[in-house]
N, C-alpha and C positions, 0 to 999 in steps of 0.2 A: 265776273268770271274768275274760277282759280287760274292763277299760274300754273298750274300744271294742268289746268284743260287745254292748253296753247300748244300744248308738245304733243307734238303727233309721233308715233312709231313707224321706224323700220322696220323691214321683213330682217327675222333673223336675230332684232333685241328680243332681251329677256327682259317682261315686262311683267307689273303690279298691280294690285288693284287694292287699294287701303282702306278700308270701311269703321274707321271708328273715329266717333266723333267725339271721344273723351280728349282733351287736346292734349294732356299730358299723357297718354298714352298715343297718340298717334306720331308726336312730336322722337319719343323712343323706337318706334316702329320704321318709319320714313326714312332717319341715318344710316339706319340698318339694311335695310333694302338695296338703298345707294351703293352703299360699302360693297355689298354685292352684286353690283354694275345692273342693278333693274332700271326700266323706268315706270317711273312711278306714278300712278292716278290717283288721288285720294275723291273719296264719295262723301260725302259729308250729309247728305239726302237723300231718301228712299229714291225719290224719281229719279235724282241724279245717278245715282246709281246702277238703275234696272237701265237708264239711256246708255250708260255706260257698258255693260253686260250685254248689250245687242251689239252696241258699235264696235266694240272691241273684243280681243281675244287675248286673255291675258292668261299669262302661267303659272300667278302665284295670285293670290285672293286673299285678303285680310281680314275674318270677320270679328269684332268685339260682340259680345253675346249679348248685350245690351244694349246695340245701337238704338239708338235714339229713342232710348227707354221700355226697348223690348223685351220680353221677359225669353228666356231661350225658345222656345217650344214655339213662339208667336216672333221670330226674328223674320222679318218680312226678305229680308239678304238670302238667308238659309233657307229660306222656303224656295227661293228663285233659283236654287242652284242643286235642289232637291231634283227640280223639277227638268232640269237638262239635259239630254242625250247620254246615255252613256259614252259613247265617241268624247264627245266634246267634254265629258268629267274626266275622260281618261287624260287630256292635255293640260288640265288644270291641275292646281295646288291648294287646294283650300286648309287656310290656317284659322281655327278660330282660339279666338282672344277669350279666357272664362276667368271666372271667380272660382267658379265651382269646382272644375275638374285639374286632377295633378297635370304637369306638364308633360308630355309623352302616355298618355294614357290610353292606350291602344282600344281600350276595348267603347269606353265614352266618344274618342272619335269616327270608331265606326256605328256606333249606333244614332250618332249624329250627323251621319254623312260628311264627315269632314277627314281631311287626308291627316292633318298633327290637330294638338292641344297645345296650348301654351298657356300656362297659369301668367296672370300677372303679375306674381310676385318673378315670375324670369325674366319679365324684360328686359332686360339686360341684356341678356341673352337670348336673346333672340336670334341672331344671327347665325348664331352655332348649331341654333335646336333646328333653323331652317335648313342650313344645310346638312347638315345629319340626314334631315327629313326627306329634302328632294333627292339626296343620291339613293339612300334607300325606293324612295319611289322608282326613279329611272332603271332600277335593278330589278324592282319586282316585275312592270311593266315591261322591258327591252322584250324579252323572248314573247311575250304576248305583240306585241306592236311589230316585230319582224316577222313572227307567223302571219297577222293579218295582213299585212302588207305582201308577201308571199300570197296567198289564199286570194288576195283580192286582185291581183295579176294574172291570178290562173285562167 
């Protein structure tokens, strides 16, 4: 069992979900997260991961486009997150990790269902394109999520 399977969350952390099992890129992913007060799950296995995706609810999703040698279109992560409620996408943050596409590439992550892009050659920076990425999110979201919340007390 990972060390970080041992760590259970609080209501109220901001929490992660790290999905690549390239270890030098996960190993730049992980710091980064931390630095930004997440706590962090890393998935290292399909299974372990979908167990992961049920038991928890996490805010931010890490996916590498290749995990464990998937070609994009056949990422079994992305297929699983494809497939989730609208509600429950609207809480999340999915990052995916590519080869292929620039980093911030608005139009690649939405036809990939995914909230940012981050090229590998940024990791580095990682940290900055996330948070870039989630305030923009909580901005576009806030007046949709206060309407419903409104709407659904009515």
């Amino acid at each position: 069992m990972e060390k970080d399977d041992l760590q259970l969350f609080e209501a109220g952390e901001s929490t992660a979900l790290v999905c690549i099992d390239h270890e030098q890129y996960q190993k730049m992913v992980v710091p980064q997260l931390t630095d930004l007060k997440y706590k962090v799950h890393v998935g290292l296995h399909e299974e372990d991961v979908l167990l992961k995706l049920r038991t928890y609810s996490y805010d931010v999703i890490v996916v590498y486009e290749n995990f464990k040698g998937s070609a994009l279109a056949t990422n079994p992560i992305l297929q699983k997150l494809v497939c989730e409620s609208a509600a429950q996408r609207r809480e999340q943050f999915v990052v995916l990790l590519s080869h292929l596409f620039p980093t911030n590439d608005s139009m690649a992550a939405f036809v990939h269902s995914v909230d940012r892009i981050v090229n590998i050659a940024d990791l580095p920076n990682f940290k900055p394109v996330l948070r870039r990425g989630m305030t923009e999110h909580r901005e576009m979201y806030h007046f949709f999520q206060s309407t419903l919340k409104t709407v659904q007390t009515m």
